[in-house]
C-alpha positions as a Markdown table, in Angstrom:
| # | Residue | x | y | z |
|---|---|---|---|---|
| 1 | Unk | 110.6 | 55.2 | 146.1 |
| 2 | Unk | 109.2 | 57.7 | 144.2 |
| 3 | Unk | 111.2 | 56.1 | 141.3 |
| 4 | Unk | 110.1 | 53.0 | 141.3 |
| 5 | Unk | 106.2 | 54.7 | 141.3 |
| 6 | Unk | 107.1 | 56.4 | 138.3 |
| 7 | Unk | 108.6 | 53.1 | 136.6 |
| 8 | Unk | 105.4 | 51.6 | 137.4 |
| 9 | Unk | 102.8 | 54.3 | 135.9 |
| 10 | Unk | 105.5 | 54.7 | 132.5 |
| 11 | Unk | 104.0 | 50.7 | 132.1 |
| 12 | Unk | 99.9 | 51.3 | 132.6 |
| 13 | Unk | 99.0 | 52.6 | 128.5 |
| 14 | Unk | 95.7 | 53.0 | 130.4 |
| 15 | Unk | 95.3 | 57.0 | 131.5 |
| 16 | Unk | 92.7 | 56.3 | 134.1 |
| 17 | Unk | 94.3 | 53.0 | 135.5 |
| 18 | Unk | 97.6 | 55.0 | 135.5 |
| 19 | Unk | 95.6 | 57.0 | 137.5 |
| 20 | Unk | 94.5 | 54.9 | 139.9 |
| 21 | Unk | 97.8 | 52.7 | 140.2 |
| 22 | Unk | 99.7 | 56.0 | 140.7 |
| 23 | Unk | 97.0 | 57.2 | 143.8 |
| 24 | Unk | 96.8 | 53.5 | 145.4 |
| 25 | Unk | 101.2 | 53.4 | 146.0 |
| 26 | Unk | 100.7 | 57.0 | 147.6 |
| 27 | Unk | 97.9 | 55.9 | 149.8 |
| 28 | Unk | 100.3 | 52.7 | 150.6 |
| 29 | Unk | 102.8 | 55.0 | 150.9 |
| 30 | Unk | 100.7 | 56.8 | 153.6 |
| 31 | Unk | 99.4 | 54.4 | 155.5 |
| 32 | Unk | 103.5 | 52.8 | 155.8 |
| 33 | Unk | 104.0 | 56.2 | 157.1 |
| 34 | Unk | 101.1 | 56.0 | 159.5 |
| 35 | Unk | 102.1 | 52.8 | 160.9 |
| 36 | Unk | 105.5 | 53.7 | 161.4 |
| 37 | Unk | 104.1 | 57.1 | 163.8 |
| 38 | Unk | 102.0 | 54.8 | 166.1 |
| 39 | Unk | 99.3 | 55.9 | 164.2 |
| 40 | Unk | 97.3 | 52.5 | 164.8 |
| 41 | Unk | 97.2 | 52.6 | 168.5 |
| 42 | Unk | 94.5 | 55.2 | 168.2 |
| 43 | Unk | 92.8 | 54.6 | 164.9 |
| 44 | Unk | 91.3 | 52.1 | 162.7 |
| 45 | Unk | 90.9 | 51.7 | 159.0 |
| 46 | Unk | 87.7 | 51.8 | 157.3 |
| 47 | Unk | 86.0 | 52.7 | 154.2 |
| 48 | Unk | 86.6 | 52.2 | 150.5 |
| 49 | Unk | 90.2 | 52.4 | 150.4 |
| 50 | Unk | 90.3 | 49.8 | 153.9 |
| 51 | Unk | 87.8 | 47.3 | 152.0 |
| 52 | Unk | 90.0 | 47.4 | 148.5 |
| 53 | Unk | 93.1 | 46.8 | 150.7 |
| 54 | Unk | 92.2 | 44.0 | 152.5 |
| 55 | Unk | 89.2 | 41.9 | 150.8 |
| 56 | Unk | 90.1 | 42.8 | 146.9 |
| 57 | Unk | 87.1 | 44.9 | 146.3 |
| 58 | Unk | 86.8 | 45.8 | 142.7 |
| 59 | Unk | 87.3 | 49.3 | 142.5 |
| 60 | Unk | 89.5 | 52.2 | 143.2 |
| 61 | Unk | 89.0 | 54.9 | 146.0 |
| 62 | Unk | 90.2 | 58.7 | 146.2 |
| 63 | Unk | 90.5 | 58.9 | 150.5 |
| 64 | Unk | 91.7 | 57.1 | 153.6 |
| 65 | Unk | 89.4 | 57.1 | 155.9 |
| 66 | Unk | 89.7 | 56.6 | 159.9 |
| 67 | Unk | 88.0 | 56.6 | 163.2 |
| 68 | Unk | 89.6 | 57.4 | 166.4 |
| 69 | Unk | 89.0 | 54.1 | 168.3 |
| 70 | Unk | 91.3 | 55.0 | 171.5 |
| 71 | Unk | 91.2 | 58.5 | 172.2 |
| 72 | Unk | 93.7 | 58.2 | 175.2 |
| 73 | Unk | 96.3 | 57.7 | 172.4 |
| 74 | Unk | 95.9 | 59.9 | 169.9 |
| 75 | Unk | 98.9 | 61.9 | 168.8 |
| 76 | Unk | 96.3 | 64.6 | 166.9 |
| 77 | Unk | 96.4 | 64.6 | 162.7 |
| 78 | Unk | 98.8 | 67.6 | 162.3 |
| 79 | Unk | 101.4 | 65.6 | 164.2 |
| 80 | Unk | 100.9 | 62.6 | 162.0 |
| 81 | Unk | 100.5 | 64.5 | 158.7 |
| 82 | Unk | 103.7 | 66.1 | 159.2 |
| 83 | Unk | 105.1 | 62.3 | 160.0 |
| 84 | Unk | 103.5 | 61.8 | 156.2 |
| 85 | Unk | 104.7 | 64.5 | 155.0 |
| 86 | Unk | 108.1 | 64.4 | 156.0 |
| 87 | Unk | 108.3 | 60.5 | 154.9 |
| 88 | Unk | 106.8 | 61.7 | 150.9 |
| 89 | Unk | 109.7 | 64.5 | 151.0 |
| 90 | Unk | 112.6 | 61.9 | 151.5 |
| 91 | Unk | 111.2 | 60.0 | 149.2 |
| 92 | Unk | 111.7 | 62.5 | 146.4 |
| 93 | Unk | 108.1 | 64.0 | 146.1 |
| 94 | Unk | 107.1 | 67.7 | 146.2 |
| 95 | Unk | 104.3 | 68.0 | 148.9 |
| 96 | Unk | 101.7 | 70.3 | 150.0 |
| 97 | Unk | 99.7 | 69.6 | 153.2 |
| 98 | Unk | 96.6 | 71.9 | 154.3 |
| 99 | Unk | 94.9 | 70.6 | 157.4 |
| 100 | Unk | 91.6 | 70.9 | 158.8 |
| 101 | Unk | 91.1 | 70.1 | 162.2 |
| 102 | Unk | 88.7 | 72.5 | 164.0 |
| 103 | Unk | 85.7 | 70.0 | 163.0 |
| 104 | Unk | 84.6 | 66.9 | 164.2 |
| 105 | Unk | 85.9 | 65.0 | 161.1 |
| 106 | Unk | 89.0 | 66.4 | 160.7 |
| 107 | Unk | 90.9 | 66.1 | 157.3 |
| 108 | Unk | 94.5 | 66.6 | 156.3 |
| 109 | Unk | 95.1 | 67.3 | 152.3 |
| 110 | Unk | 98.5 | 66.0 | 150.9 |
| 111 | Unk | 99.0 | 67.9 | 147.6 |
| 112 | Unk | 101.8 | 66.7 | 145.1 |
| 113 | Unk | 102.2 | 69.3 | 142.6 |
| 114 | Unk | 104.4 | 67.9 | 139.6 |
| 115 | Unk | 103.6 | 64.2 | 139.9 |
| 116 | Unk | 100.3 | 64.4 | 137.6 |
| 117 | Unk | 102.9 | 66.0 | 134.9 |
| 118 | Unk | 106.0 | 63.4 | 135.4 |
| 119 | Unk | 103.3 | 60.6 | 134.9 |
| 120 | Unk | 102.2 | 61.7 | 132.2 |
| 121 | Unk | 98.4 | 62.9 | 133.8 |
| 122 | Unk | 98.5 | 66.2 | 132.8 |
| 123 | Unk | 100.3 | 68.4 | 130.8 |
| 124 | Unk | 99.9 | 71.4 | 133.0 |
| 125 | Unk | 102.6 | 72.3 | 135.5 |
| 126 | Unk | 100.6 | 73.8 | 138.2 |
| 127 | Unk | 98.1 | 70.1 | 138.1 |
| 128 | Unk | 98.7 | 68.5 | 142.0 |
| 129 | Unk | 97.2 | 64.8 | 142.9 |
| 130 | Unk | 95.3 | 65.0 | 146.6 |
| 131 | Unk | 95.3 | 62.6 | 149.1 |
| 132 | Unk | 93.0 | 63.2 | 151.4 |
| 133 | Unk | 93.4 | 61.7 | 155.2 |
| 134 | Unk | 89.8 | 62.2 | 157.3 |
| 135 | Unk | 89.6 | 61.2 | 160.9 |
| 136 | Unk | 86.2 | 60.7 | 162.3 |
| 137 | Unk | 87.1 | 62.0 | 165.9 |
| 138 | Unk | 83.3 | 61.0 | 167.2 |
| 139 | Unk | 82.8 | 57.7 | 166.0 |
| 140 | Unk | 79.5 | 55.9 | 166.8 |
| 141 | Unk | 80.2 | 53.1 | 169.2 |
| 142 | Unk | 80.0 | 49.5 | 168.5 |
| 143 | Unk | 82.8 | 48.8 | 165.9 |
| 144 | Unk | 84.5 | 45.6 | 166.3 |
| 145 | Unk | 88.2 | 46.3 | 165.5 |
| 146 | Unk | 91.1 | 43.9 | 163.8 |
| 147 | Unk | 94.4 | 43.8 | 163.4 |
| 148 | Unk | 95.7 | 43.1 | 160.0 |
| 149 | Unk | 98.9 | 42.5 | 158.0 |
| 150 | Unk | 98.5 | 43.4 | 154.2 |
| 151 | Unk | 101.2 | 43.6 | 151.6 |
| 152 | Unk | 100.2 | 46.9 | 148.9 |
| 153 | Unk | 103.2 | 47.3 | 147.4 |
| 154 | Unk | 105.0 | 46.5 | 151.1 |
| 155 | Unk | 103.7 | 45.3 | 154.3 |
| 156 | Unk | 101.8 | 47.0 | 156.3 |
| 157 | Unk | 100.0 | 46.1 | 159.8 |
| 158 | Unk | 97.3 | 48.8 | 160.8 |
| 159 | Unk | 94.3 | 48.0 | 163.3 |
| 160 | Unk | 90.9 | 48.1 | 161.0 |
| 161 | Unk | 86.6 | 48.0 | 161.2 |
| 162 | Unk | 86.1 | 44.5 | 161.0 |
| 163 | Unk | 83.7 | 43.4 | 157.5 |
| 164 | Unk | 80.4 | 43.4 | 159.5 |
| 165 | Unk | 81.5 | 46.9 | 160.8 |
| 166 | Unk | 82.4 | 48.2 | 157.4 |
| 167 | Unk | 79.6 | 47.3 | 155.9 |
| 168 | Unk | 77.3 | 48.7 | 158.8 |
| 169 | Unk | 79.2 | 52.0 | 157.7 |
| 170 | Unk | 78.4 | 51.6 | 154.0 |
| 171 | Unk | 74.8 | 50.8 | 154.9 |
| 172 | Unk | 74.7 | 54.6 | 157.1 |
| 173 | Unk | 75.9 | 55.8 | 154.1 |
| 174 | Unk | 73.3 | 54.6 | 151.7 |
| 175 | Unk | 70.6 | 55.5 | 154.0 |
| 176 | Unk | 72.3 | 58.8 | 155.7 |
| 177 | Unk | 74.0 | 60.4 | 152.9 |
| 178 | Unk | 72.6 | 63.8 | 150.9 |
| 179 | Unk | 73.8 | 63.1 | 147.6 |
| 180 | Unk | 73.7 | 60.1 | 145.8 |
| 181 | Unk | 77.4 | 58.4 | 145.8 |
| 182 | Unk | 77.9 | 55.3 | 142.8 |
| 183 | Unk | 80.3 | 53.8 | 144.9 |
| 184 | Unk | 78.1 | 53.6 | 148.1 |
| 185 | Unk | 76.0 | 51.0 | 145.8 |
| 186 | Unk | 78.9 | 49.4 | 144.2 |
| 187 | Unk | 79.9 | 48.4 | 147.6 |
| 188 | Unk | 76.8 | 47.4 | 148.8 |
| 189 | Unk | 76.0 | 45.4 | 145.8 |
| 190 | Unk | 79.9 | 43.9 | 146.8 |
| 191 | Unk | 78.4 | 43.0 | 150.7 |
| 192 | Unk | 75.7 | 41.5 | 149.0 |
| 193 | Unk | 77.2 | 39.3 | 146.3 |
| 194 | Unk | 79.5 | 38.0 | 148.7 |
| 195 | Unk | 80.0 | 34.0 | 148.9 |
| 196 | Unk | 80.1 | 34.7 | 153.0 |
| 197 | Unk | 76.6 | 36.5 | 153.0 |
| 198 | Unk | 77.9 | 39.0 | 155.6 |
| 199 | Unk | 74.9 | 41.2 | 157.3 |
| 200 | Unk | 75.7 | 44.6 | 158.7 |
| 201 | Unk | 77.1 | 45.0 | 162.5 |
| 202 | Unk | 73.8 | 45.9 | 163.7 |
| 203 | Unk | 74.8 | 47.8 | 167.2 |
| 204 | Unk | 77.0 | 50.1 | 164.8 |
| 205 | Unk | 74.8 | 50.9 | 162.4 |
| 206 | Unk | 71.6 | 51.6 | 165.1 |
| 207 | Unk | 74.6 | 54.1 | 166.4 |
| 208 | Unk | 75.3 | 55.7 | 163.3 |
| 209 | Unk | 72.1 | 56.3 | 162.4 |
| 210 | Unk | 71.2 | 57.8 | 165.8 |
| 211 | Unk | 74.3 | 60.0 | 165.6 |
| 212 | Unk | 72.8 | 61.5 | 162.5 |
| 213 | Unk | 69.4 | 62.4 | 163.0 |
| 214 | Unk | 67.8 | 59.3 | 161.5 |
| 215 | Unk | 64.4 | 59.3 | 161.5 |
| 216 | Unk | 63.3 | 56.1 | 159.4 |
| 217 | Unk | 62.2 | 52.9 | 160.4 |
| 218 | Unk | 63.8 | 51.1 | 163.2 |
| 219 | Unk | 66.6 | 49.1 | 161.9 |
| 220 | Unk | 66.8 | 45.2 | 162.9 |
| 221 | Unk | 67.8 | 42.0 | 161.8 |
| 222 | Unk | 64.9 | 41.2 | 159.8 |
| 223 | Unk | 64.4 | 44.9 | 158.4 |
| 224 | Unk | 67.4 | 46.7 | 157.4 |
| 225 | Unk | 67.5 | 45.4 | 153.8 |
| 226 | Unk | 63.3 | 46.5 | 153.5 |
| 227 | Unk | 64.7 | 50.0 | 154.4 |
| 228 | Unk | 67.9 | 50.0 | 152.1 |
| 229 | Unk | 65.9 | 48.8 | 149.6 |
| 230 | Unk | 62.9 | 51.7 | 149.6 |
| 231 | Unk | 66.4 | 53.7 | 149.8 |
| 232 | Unk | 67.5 | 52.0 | 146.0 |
| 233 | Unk | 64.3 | 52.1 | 144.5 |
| 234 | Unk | 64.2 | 55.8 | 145.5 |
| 235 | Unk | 67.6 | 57.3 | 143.5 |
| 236 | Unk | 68.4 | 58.4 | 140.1 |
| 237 | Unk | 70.0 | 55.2 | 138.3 |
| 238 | Unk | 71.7 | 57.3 | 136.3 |
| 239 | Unk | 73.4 | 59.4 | 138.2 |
| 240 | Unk | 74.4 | 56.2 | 140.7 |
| 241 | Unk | 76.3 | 55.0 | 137.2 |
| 242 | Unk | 78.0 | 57.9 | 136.5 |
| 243 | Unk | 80.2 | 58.5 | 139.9 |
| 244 | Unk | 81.1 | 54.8 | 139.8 |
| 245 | Unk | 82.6 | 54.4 | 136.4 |
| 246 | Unk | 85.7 | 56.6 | 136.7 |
| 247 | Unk | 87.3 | 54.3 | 139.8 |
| 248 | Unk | 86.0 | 50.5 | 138.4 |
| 249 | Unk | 88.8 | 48.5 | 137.7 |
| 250 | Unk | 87.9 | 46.5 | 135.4 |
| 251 | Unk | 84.6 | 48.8 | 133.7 |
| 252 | Unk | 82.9 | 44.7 | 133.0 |
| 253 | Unk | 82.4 | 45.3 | 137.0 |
| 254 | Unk | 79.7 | 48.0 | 136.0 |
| 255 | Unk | 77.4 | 44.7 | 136.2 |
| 256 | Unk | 77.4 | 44.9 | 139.9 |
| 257 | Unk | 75.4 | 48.3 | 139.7 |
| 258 | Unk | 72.2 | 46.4 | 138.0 |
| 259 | Unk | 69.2 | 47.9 | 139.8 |
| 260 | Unk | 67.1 | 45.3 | 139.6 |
| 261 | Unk | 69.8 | 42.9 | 140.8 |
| 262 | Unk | 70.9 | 45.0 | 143.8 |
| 263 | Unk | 66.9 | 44.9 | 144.5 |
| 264 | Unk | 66.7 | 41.5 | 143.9 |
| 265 | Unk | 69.6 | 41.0 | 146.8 |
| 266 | Unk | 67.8 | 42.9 | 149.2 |
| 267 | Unk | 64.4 | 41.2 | 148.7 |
| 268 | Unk | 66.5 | 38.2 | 149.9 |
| 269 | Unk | 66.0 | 36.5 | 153.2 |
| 270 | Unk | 69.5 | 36.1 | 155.2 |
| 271 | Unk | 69.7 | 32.4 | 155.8 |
């Protein structure tokens, strides 16, 4: 396995692509080892990494990202990150894990020390490529949850955030987040652009936002994209820009991150 990974990145003359491609086969990797521990029957897949995955979106993404759905069967993160762990070892990789668990969003790091070098990444020994897994013990309610079958590399059937929910999470984080994150917009800009015209799970996001502390305008039907938009009009462009362009796949796809367009959007009435 690990092999046929380094085959792949000696053929991407790209660095950052190599990049990428060389992070998105272990995060395949990881969830294959995550399905294959029962992983599923507790949690569901959401985020960046979930939306690239299964719709195609345009860009690359650093974490996996989860929600413990079914509580009743959770087998707990440090059991499954040793499951990972143990898989990434037989497959010829070095691996590090460090775990973090004694928070509501619990995280497990998987280090690799030596792949950044055989890939040609880095020319320093002592260089390691994270994956990080983050389970969202405390989920708002509300998600509606799928089951899907994806081939990344090789099949993989995990239980996921349906779009609306996913994009009710990217909304929370446009409105809820401190810092100002490119790819929040990207994806937004993504939701909005889409043929389907998909509209945020509104129960999930209410949730989220309650969860948090929000204290903004009631969100509705008819007002979430007024809010979001006094959100866009409010951040540094610049900045937005900047986090973005290191994970785009293709950097034409920059165009999606035109203020005035993403505006534009919003100012739209949902038909």
């Amino acid at each position: 396995m690990k092999d046929h990974l380094l085959a792949l990145a000696v053929q991407e003359p790209d660095r950052r692509k190599r990049l990428n491609l060389v992070r998105e086969y272990l995060q395949a990797c990881i969830l294959r080892s995550l399905q294959e521990a029962g992983a599923f029957a507790a949690l569901a897949f959401q985020g960046g990494t979930a939306l690239r995955f299964l719709y195609g979106l345009r860009r690359f993404s650093e974490d996996l990202d989860f929600s413990l759905e079914r509580p009743e069967h959770d087998r707990g993160l440090a059991s499954l990150a040793e499951a990972v762990k143990r898989d990434l070892v037989q497959s010829g990789y070095a691996v590090e894990a460090t775990l973090r668990v004694a928070r509501t969003v619990q995280t497990a790091e998987m280090k690799l020390p030596g792949l950044l070098r055989e890939t040609g990444l880095s020319s320093e020994r002592g260089a390691k490529l994270m994956i990080r897994i983050e389970v969202d013990t405390s989920p708002p309610a509300g998600a509606v949850l799928d089951t899907r079958l994806v081939t990344r590399h090789f099949p993989i059937t995990f239980r996921v955030h349906d779009l609306r929910s996913c994009m009710a999470g990217k909304v929370h984080a446009v409105l809820a987040r401190r810092w100002t994150k490119g790819r929040d917009l990207f994806d937004l800009a993504w939701y909005l652009t889409r043929p389907d015209h998909p509209s945020p799970n509104l129960d999930l996001l209410r949730n989220a936002l309650a969860q948090t502390g929000w204290r903004g305008s009631i969100v509705d039907e008819t007002s979430w994209r007024n809010v979001v938009r006094d959100r866009v009009e409010s951040l540094s462009w610049p900045s937005v820009v900047a986090d973005i362009d290191p994970f785009l796949e293709d950097p034409g796809d920059r165009v999606l991150l035109d203020r005035e367009m993403l505006l534009h959007e919003l100012g739209r009435t949902q038909a």
